[in-house]
NUVOVEX-88631 format. One record per residue (C-alpha): z negated, y negated, x; residue number from 1. Coordinates in nm, 3 decimals, decimal comma. Each point is the difference from the previous one (the first is absolute). Layout:
R        w        v        u  num
R        Z        Y        X  NUM
...
END
This chain:
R        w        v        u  num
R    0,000    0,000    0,000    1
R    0,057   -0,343    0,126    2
R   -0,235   -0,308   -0,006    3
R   -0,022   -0,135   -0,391    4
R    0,175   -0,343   -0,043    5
R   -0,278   -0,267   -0,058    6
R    0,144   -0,151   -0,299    7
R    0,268    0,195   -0,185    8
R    0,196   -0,095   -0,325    9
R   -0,077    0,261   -0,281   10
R    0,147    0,147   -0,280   11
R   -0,076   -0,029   -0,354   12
R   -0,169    0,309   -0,026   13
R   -0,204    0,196    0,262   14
R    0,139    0,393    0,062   15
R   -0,187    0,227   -0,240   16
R    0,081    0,350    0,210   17
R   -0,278    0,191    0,093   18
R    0,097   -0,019    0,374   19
R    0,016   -0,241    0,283   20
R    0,363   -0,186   -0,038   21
R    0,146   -0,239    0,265   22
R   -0,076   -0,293   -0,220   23
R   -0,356    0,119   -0,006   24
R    0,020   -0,036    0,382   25
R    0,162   -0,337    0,026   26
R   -0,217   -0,162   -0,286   27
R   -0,388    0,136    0,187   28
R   -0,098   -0,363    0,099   29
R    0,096   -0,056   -0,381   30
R   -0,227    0,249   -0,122   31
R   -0,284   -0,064    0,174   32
R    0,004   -0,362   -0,038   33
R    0,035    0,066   -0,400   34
R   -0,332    0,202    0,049   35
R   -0,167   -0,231    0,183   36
R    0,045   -0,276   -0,271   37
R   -0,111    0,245   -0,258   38
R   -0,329    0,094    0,219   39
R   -0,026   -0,379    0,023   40
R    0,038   -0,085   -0,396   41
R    0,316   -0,188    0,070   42
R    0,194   -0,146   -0,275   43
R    0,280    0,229   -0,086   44
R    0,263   -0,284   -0,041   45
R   -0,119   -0,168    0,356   46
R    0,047    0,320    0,140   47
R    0,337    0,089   -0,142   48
R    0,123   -0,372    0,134   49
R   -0,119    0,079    0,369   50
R    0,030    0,346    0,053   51
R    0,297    0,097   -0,252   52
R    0,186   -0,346    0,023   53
R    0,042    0,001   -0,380   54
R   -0,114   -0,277   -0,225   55
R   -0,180    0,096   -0,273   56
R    0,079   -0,312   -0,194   57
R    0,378    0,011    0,017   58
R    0,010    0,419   -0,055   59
R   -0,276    0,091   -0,178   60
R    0,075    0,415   -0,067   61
R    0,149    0,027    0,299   62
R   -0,268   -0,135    0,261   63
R   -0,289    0,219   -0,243   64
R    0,251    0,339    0,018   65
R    0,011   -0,102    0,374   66
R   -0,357   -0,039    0,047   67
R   -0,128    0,288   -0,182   68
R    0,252    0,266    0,141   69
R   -0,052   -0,139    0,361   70
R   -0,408   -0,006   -0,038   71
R    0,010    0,383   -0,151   72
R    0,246    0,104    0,252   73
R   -0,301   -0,211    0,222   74
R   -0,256    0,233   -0,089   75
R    0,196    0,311    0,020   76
R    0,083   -0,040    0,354   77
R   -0,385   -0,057    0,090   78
R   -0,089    0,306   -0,193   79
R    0,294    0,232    0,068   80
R    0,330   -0,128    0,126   81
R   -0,194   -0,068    0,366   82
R    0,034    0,398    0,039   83
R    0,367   -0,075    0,040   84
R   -0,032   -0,242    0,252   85
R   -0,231    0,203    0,224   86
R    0,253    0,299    0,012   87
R    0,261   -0,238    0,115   88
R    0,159   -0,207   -0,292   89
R    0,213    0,040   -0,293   90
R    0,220    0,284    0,009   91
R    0,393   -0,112    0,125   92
END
């Protein structure tokens, strides 16, 4: 696996598989900063401005769908998608 961009645009929705994908490894800064914000009671449209680079004003649905598939696909790499990473990444 290579070293994470820092600051990465993302899509609309967050994968869903129930495996490590690529996107998974290029959005980890992403991730963790989105759990972060939660640990630290963050408001959920500050957080999709800074982290997500959508407005929540202007797009509404779309910045919430982002949010909430990017914060559950969050909290499944801390509980099982890190597996992946330790045996070396998503499958190619």
């Amino acid at each position: 696996m290579t070293k994470p961009p820092l600051d990465p645009d993302v899509a609309d929705v967050a994968p869903h598989e129930p495996v490590l994908t690529t996107y998974d490894e290029q959005h980890l800064v992403t991730y963790w900063r989105l759990l972060d914000a939660e640990a630290d009671g963050a408001d959920w449209k500050e957080v999709t401005r800074i982290v997500l680079h959508i407005d929540p004003d202007r797009e509404p649905d779309r910045a919430r769908n982002a949010f909430d598939s990017h914060l559950a696909r969050a909290k499944w790499m801390a509980d099982h998608g890190y597996r992946d990473l330790l045996r070396g990444g998503a499958p190619k």
